[in-house]
Backbone as numpy.savetxt, mean C-alpha at the origin, in Angstrom:
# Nx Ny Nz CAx CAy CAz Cx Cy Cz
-5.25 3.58 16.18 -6.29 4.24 15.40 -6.88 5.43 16.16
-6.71 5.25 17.95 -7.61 6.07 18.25 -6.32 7.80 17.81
-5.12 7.31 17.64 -4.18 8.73 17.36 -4.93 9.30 16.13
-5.22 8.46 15.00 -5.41 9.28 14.21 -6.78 10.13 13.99
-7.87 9.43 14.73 -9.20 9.57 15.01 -9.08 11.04 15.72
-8.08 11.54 16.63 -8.12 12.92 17.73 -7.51 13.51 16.12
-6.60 12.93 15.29 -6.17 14.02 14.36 -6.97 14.76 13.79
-7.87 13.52 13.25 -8.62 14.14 12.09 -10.13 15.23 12.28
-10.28 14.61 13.70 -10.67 15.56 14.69 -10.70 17.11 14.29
-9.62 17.41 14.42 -8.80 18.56 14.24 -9.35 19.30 13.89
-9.16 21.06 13.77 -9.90 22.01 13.16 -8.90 22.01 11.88
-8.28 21.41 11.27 -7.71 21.78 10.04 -7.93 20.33 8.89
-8.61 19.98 9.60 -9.29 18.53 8.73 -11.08 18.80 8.81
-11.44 19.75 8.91 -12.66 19.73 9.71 -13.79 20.35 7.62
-12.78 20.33 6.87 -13.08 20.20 5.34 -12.82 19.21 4.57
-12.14 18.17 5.40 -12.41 16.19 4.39 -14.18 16.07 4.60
-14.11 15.55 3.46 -15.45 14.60 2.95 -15.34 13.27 3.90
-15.70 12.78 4.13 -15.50 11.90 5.23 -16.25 10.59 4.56
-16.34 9.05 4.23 -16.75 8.44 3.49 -17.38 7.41 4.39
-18.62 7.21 4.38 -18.66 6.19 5.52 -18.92 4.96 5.43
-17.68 4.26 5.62 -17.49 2.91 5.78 -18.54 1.64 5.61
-18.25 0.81 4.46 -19.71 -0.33 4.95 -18.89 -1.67 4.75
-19.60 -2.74 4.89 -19.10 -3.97 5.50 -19.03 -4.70 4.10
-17.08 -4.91 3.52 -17.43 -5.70 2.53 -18.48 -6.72 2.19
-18.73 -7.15 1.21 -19.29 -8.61 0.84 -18.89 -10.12 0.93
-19.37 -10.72 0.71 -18.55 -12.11 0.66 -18.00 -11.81 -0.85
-18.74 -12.11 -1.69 -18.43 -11.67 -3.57 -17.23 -10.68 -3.05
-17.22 -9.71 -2.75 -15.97 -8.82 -2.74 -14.69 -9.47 -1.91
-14.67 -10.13 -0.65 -13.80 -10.93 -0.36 -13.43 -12.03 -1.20
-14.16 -12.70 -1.58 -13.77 -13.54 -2.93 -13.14 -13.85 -4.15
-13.37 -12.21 -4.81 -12.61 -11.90 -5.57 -11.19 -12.41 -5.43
-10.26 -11.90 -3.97 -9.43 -12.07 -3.73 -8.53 -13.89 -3.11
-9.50 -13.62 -1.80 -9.41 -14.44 -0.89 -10.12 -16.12 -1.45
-9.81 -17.41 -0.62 -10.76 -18.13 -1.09 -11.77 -18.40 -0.32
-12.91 -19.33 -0.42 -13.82 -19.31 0.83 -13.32 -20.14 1.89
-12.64 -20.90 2.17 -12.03 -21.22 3.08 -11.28 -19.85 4.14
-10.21 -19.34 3.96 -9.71 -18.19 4.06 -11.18 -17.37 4.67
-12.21 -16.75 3.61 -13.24 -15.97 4.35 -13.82 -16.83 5.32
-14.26 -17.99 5.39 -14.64 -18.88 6.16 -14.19 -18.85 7.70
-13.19 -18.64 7.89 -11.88 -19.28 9.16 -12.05 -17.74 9.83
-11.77 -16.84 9.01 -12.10 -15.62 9.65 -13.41 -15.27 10.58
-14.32 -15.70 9.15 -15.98 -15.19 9.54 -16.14 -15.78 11.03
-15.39 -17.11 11.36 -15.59 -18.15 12.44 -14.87 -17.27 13.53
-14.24 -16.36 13.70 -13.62 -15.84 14.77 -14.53 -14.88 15.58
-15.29 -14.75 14.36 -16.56 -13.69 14.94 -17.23 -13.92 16.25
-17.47 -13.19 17.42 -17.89 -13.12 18.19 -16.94 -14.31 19.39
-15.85 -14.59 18.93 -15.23 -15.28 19.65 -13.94 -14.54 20.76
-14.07 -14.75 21.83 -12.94 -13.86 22.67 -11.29 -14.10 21.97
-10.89 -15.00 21.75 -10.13 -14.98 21.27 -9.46 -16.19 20.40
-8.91 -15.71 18.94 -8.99 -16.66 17.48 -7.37 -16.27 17.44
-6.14 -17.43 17.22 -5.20 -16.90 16.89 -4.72 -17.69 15.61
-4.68 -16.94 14.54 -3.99 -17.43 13.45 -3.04 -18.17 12.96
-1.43 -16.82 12.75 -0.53 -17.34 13.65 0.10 -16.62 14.66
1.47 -16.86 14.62 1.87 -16.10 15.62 2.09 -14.65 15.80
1.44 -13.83 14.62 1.70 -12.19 14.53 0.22 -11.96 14.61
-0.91 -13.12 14.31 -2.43 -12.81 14.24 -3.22 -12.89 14.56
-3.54 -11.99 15.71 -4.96 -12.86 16.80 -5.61 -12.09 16.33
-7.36 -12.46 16.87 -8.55 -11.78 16.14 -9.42 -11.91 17.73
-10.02 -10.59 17.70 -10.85 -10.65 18.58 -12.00 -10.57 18.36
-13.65 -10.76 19.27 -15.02 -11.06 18.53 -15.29 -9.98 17.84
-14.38 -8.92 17.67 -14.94 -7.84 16.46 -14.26 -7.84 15.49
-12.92 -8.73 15.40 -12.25 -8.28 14.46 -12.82 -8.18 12.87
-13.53 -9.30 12.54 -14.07 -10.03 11.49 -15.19 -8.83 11.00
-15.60 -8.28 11.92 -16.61 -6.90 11.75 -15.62 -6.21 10.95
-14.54 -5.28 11.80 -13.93 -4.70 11.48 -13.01 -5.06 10.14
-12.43 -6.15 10.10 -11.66 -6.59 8.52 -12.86 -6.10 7.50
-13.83 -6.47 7.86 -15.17 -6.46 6.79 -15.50 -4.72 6.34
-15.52 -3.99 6.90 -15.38 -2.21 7.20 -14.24 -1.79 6.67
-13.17 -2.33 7.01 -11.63 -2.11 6.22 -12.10 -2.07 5.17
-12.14 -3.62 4.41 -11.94 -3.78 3.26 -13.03 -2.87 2.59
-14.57 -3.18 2.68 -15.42 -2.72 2.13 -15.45 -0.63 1.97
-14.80 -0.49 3.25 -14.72 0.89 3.36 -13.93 1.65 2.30
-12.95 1.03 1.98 -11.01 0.91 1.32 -12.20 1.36 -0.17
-12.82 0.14 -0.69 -14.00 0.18 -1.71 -14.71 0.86 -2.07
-15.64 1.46 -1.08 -16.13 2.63 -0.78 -15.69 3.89 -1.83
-14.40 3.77 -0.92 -13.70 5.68 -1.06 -12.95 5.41 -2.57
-12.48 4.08 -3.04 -12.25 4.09 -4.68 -13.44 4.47 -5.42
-14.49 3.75 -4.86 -15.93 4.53 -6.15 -16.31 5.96 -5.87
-15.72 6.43 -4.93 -16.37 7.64 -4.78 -14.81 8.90 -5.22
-13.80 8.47 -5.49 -13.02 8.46 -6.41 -13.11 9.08 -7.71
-13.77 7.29 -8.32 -14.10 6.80 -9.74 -14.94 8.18 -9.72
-16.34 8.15 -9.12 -17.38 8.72 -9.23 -17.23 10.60 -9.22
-15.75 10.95 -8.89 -15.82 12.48 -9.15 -16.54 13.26 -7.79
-17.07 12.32 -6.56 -17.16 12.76 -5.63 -16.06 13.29 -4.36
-14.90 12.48 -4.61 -13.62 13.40 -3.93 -12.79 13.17 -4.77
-11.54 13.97 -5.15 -10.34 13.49 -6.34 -9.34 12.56 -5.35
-9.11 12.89 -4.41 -8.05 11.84 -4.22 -8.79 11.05 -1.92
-8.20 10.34 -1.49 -8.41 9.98 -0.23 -7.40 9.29 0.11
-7.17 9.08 1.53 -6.47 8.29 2.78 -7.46 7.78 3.63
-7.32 6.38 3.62 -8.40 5.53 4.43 -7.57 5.35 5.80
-8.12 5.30 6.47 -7.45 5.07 7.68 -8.23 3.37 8.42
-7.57 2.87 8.48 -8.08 1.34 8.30 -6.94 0.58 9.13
-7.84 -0.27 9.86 -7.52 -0.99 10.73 -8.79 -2.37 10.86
-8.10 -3.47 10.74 -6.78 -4.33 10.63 -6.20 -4.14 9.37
-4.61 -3.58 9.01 -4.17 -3.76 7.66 -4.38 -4.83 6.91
-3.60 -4.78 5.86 -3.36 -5.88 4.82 -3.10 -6.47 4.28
-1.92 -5.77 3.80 -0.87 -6.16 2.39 0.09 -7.61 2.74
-0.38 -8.19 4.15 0.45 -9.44 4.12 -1.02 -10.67 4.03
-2.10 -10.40 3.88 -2.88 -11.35 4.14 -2.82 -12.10 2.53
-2.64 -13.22 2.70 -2.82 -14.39 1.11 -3.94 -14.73 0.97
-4.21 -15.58 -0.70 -5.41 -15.86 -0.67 -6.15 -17.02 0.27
-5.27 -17.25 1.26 -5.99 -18.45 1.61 -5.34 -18.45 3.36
-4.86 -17.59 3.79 -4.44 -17.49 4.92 -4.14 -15.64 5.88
-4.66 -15.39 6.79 -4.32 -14.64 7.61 -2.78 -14.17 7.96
-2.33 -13.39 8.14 -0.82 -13.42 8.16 -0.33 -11.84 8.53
0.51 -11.72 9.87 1.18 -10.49 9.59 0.07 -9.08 10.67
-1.15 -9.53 11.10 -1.67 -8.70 11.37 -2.89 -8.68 11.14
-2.71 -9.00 9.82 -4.19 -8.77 8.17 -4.78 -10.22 8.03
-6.07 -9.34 8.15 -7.30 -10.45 8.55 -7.45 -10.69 6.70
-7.77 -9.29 5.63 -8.39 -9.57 4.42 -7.14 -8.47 3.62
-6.95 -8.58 2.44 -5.93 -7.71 1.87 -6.52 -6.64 1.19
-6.57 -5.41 2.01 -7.62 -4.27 1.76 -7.08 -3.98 0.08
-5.84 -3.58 0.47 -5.23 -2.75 -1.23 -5.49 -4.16 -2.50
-5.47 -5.18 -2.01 -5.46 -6.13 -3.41 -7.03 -6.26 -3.80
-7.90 -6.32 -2.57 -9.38 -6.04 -3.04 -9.46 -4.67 -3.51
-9.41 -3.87 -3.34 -9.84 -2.65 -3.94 -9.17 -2.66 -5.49
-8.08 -2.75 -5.59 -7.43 -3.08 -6.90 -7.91 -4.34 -7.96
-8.48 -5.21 -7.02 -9.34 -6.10 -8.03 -10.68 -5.49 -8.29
-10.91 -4.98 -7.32 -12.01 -4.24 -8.06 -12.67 -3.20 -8.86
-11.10 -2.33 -9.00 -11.28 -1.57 -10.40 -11.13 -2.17 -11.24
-10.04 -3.60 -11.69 -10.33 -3.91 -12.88 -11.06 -5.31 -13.18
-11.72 -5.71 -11.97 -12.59 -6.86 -12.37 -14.29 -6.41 -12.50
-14.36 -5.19 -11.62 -15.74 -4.33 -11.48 -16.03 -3.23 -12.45
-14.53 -2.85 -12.13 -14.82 -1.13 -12.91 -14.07 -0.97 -14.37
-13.68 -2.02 -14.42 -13.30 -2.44 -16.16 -11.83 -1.37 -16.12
-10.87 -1.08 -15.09 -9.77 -0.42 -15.47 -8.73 -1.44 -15.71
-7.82 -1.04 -16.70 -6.76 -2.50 -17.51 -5.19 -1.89 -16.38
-4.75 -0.75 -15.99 -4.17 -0.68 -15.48 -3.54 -0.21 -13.97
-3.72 -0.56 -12.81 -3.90 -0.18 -11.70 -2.08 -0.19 -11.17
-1.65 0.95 -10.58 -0.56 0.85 -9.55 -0.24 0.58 -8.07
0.21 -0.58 -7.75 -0.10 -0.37 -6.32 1.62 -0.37 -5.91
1.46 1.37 -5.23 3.38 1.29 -4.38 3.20 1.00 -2.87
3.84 0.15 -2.22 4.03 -0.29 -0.77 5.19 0.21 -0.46
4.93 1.02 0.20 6.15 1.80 0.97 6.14 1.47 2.36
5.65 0.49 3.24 5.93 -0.43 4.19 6.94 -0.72 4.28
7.27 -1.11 5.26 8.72 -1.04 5.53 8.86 -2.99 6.10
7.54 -3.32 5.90 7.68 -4.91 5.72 7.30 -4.97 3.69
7.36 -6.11 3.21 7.20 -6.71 2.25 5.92 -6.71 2.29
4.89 -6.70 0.95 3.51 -7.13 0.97 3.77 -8.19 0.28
3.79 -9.09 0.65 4.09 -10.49 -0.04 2.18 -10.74 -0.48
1.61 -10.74 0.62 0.00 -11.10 0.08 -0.42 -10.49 -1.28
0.22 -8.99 -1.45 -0.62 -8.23 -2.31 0.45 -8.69 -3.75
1.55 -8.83 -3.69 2.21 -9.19 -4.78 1.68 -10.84 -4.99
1.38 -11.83 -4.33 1.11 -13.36 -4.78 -0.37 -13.22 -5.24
-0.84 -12.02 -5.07 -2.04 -11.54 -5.72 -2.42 -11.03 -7.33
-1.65 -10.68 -7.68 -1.18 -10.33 -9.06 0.07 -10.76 -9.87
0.98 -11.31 -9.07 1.81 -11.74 -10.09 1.84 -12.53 -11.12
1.06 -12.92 -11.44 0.44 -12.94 -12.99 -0.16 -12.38 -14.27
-0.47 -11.47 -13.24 -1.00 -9.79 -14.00 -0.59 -9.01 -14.67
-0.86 -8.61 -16.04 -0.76 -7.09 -16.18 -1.27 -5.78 -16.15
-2.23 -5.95 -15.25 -3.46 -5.14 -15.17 -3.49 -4.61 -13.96
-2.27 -4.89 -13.20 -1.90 -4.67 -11.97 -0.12 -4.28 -12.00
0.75 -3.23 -11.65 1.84 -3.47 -11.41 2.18 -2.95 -10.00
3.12 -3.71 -9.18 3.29 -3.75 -7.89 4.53 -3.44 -7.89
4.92 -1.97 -7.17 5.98 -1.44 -6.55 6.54 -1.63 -5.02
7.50 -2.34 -4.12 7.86 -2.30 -3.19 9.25 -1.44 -2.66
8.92 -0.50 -1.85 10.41 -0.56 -1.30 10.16 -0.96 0.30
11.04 -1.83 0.75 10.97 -2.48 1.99 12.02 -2.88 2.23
12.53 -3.07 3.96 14.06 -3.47 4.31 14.29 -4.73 4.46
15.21 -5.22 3.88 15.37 -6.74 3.33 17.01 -7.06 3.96
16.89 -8.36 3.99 15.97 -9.04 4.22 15.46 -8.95 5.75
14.62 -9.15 5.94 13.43 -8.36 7.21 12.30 -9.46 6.42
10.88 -9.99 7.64 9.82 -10.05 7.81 8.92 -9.81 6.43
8.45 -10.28 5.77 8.58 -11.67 6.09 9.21 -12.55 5.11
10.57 -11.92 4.25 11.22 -12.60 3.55 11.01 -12.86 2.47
10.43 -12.31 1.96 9.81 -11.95 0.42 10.78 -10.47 0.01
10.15 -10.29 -1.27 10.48 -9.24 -2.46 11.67 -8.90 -2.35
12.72 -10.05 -2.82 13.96 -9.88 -3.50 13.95 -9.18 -4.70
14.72 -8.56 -5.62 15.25 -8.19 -6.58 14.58 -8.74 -8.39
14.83 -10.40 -7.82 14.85 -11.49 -8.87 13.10 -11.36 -8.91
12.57 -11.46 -8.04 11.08 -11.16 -7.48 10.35 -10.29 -8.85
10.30 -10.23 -10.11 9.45 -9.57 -10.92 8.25 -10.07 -12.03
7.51 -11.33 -11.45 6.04 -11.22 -11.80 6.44 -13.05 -12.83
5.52 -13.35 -13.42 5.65 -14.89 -14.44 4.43 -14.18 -15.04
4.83 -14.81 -16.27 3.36 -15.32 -17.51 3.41 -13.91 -17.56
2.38 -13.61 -17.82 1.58 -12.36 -18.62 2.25 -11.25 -17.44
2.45 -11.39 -16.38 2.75 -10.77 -15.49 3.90 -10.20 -15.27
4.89 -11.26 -16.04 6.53 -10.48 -16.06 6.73 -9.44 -16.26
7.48 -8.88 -15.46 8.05 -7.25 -14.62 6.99 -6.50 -14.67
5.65 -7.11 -14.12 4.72 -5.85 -13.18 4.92 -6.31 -11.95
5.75 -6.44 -11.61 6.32 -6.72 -10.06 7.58 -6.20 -10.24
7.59 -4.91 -8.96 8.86 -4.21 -8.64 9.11 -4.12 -7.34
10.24 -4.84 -7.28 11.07 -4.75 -5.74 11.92 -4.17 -5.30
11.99 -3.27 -4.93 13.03 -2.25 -3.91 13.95 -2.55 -2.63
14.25 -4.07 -2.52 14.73 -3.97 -1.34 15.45 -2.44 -0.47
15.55 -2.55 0.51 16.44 -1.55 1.22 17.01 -1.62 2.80
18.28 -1.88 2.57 19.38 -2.35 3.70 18.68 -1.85 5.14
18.98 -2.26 6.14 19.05 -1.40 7.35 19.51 -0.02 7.41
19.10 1.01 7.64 20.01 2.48 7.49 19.75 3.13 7.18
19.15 2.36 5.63 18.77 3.50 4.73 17.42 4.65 4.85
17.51 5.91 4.36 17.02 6.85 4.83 16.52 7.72 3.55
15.88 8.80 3.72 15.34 9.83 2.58 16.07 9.59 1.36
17.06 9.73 1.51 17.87 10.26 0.06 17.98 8.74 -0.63
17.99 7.21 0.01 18.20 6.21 -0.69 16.77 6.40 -1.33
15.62 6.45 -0.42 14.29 6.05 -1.15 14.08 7.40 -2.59
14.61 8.70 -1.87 14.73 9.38 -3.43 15.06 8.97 -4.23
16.39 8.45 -4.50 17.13 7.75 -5.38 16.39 6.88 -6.01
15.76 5.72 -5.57 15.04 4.94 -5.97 13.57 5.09 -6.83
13.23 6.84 -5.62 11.88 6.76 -6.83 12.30 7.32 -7.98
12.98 8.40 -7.70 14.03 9.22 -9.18 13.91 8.13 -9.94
14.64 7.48 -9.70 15.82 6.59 -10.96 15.22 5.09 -11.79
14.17 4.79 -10.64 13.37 3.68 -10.89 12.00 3.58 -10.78
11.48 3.62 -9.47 9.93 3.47 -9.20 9.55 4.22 -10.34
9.37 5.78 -10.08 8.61 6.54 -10.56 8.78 6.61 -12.55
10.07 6.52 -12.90 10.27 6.29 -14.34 9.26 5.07 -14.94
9.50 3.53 -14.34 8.41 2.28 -14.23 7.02 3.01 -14.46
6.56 3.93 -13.49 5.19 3.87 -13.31 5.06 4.76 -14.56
5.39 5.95 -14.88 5.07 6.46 -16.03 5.30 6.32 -17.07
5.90 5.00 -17.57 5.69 4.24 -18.77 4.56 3.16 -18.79
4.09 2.74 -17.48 2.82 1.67 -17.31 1.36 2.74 -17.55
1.30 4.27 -17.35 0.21 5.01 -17.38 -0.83 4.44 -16.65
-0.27 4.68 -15.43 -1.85 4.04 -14.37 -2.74 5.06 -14.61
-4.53 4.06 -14.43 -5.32 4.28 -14.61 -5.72 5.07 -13.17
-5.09 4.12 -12.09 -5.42 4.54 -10.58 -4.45 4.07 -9.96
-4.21 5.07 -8.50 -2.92 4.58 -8.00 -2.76 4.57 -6.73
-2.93 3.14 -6.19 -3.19 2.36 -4.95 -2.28 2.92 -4.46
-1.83 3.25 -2.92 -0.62 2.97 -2.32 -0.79 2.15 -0.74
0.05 1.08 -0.74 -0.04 0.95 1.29 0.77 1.29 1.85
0.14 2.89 2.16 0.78 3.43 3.25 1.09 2.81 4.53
2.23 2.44 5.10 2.74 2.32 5.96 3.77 2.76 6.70
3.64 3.08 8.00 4.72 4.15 8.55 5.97 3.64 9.23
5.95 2.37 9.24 6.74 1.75 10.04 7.82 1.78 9.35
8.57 2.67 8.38 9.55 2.92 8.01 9.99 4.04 8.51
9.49 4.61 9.55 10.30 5.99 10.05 11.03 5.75 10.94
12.06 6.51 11.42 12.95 6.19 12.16 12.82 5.79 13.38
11.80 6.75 13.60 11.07 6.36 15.04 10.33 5.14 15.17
10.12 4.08 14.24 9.51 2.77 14.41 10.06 2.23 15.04
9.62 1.16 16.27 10.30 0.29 17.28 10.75 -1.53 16.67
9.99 -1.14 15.12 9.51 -2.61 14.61 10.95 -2.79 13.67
11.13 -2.00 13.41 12.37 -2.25 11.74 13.52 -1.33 11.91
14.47 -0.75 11.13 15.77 -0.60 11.03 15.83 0.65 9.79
14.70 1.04 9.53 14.64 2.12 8.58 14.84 3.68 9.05
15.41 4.77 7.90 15.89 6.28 8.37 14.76 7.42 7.92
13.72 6.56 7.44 12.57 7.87 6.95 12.16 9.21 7.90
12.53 10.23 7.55 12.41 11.24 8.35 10.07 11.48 7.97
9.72 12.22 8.69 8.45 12.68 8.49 8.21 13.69 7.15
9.12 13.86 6.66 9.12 14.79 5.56 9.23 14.00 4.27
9.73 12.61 4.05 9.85 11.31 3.29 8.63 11.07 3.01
7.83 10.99 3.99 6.38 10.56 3.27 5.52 11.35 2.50
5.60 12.76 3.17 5.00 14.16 2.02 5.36 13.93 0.72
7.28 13.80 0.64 7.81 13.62 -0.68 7.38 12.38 -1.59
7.37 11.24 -1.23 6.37 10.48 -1.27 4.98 10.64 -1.77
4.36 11.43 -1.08 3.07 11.33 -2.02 3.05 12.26 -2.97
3.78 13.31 -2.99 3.75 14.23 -3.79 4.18 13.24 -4.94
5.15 12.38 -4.92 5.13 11.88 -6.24 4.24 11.04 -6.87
3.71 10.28 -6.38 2.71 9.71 -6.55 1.62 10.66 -7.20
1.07 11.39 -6.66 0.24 12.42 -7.39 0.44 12.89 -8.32
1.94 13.05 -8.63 1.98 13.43 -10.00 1.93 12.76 -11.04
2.25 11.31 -10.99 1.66 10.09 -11.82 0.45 10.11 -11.61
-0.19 10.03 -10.49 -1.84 10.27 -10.79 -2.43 11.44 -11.72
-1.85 12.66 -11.58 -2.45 13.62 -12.57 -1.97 13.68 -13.90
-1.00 12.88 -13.84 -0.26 12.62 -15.43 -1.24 11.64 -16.18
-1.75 10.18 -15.89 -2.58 9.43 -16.30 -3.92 8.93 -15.99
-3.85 9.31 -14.75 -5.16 8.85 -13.92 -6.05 9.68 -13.37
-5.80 11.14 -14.04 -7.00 12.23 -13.74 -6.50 12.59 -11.81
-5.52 12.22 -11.96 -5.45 12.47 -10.35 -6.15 11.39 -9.19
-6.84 10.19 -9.79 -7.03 9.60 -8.96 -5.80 8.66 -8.08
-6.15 8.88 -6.66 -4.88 8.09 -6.15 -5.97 7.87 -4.64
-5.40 6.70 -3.82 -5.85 6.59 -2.38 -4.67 5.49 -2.11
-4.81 6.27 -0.35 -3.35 5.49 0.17 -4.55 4.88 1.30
-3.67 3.56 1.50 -4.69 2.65 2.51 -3.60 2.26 3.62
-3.96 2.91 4.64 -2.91 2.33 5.91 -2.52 1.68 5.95
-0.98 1.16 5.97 -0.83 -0.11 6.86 0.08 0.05 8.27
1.32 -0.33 8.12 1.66 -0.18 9.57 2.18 0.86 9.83
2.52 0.95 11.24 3.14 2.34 11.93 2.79 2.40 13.72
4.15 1.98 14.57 3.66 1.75 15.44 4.22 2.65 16.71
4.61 3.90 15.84 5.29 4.54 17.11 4.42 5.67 16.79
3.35 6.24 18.03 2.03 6.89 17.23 2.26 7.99 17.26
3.80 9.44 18.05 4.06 10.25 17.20 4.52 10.15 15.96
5.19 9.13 15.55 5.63 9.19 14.00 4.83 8.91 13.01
3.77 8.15 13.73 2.65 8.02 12.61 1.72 9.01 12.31
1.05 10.05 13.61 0.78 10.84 13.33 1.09 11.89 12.12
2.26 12.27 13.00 3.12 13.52 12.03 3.04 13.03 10.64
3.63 11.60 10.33 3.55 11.30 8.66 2.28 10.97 8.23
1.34 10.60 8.55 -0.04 10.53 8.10 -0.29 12.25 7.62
-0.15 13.03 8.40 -0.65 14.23 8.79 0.44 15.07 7.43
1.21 14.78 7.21 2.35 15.05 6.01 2.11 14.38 4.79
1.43 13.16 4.36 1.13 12.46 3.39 -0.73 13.69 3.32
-1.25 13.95 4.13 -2.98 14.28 3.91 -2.60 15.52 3.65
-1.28 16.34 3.81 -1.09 17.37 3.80 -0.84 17.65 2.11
-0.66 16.73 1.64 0.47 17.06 0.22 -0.55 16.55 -0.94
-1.79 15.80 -0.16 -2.09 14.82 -1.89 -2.77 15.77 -2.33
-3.04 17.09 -2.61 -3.69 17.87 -3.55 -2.37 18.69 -4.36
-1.47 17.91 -3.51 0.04 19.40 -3.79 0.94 18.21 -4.44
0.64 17.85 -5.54 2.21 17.12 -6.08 2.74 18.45 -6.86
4.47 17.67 -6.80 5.17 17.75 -7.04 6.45 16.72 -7.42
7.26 16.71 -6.74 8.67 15.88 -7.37 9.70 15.55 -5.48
10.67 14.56 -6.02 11.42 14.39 -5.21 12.44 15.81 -5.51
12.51 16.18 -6.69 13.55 17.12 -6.73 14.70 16.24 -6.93
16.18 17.30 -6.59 17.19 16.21 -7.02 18.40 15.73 -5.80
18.06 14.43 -5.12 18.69 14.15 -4.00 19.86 14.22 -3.68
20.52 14.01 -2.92 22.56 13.76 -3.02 22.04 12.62 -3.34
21.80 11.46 -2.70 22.17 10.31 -2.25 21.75 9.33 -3.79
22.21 8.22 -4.04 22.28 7.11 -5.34 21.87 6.09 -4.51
21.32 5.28 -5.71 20.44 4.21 -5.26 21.48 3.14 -4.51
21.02 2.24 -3.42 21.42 1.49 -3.04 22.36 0.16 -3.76
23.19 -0.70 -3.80 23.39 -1.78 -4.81 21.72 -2.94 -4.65
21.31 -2.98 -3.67 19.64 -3.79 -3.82 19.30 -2.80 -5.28
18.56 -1.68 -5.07 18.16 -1.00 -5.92 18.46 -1.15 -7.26
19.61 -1.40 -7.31 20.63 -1.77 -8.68 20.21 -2.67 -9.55
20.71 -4.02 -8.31 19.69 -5.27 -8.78 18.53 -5.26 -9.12
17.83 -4.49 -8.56 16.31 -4.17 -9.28 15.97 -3.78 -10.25
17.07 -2.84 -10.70 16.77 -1.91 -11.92 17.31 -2.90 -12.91
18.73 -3.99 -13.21 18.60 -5.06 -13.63 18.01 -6.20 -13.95
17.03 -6.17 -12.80 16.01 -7.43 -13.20 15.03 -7.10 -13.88
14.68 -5.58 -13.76 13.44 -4.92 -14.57 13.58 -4.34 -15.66
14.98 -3.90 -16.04 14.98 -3.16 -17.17 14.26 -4.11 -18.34
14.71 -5.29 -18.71 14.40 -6.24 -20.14 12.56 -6.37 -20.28
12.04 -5.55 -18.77 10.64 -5.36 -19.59 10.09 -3.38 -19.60
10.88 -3.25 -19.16 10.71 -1.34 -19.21 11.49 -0.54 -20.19
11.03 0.03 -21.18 12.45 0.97 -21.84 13.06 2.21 -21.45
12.43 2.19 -20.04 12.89 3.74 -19.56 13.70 3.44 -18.01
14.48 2.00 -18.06 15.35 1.70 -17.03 16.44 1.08 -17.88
């Protein structure tokens, strides 16, 4: 965090609105989480050291800090909603997108993107929210969060099978919820032109037949090549392209609202540079344009398991 903190620093960031952070609620953890789950956390507080499991220790601030995440993440959506900035990047630490309702997991103390997304449409009365995870792990937390939903649809592309073994193909939602869950697996290797392919041909077609209202993303960087954690080819220029698309589904249905909420990225020139390439672009959409590369056979399977609820796959 402290890399991105000297970024934003910067004399060329020195015109962000800057949003300042406050300490979710219990009611707002709730939404999501159960009280047990907020409970076990809250208990780590002021303790030298709380370990979850084996990817999740908490130190006596962490529980502060999850609480600032989440509530902060909250924050910068109403001020969003409210026409006070059109679009934001939270920079947030401890991530999220693996925490469940009832357990710690992965890093993530509270699941920033699934609270904020419950709370446009359990608070702010919106019926359709997008959330894309371009993590290069699975958000298994934020998908067992909505997959029942249609008021929520969840896009993944992530390298499979990899950590933590979730969002297969077959993976697209039950009940009311069937195919607002989209899974992208993606092999070891794969690089720019597969994830083009994918938003071309699938993601992005999906999202602009759902007409999001608002459009979550968890940013995570640990898909660049330079990550020490995973097996992915994302160059720093992948994530610009990336948000640029995204934005343009945001200004197509959602007035342009969009916010990307950190998650991982652990090699801190590559996170830099792509943070700094995603903050660079979200006023500037545009398109992937048109790639060499075709979707993966994962991808395939995806577009198979999803077509029988989309008419534009």
């Amino acid at each position: 965090m402290a890399a991105l903190c000297d970024l934003f620093d910067g004399d060329d960031y020195r015109g962000l609105v800057r949003i300042e952070p406050r300490a979710a609620s219990e009611e707002e953890l709730r939404r999501v989480h159960g009280h047990g789950h907020v409970a076990a956390v809250a208990a780590s507080a002021g303790r030298p050291h709380t370990q979850f499991d084996a990817d999740t220790p908490a130190s006596q601030g962490s529980f502060e800090a999850a609480r600032l995440a989440a509530g902060g993440a909250i924050a910068m959506a109403d001020a969003i909603l409210a026409g006070e900035i059109d679009n934001g990047f939270a920079a947030l630490r401890p991530p999220g997108h693996h925490a469940e309702a009832d357990r710690p997991m992965g890093f993530c103390l509270f699941n920033n993107v699934a609270l904020v997304a419950r709370h446009l449409t359990a608070v702010r009365g919106l019926s359709r929210v997008l959330v894309v995870d371009w993590d290069v792990h699975h958000g298994n937390g934020t998908q067992n969060s909505f997959y029942d939903s249609c008021e929520v649809l969840y896009a993944s592309t992530h390298q499979y099978p990899f950590y933590p073994g979730t969002g297969a193909p077959a993976e697209v939602g039950r009940g009311s919820g069937a195919g607002y869950t989209l899974n992208i697996p993606m092999p070891a290797g794969a690089g720019d032109d597969e994830f083009a392919a994918a938003f071309r041909d699938l993601l992005l077609p999906v999202a602009r037949e759902f007409a999001p209202e608002f459009v979550l993303v968890s940013a995570g960087y640990d898909a660049h090549r330079r990550d020490p954690l995973a097996s992915l080819e994302l160059g720093t220029q992948a994530f610009a392209a990336m948000t640029d698309a995204l934005a343009g589904i945001a200004d197509e249905s959602a007035n342009g609202r969009l916010l990307l909420l950190l998650e991982g990225g652990y090699d801190l020139e590559a996170l830099t540079a792509s943070v700094a390439a995603s903050v660079a672009h979200l006023a500037n959409p545009s398109s992937f344009g048109e790639p060499d590369g075709e979707m993966t056979s994962w991808a395939r399977m995806s577009r198979e398991a999803i077509a029988p609820y989309w008419e534009t796959v």
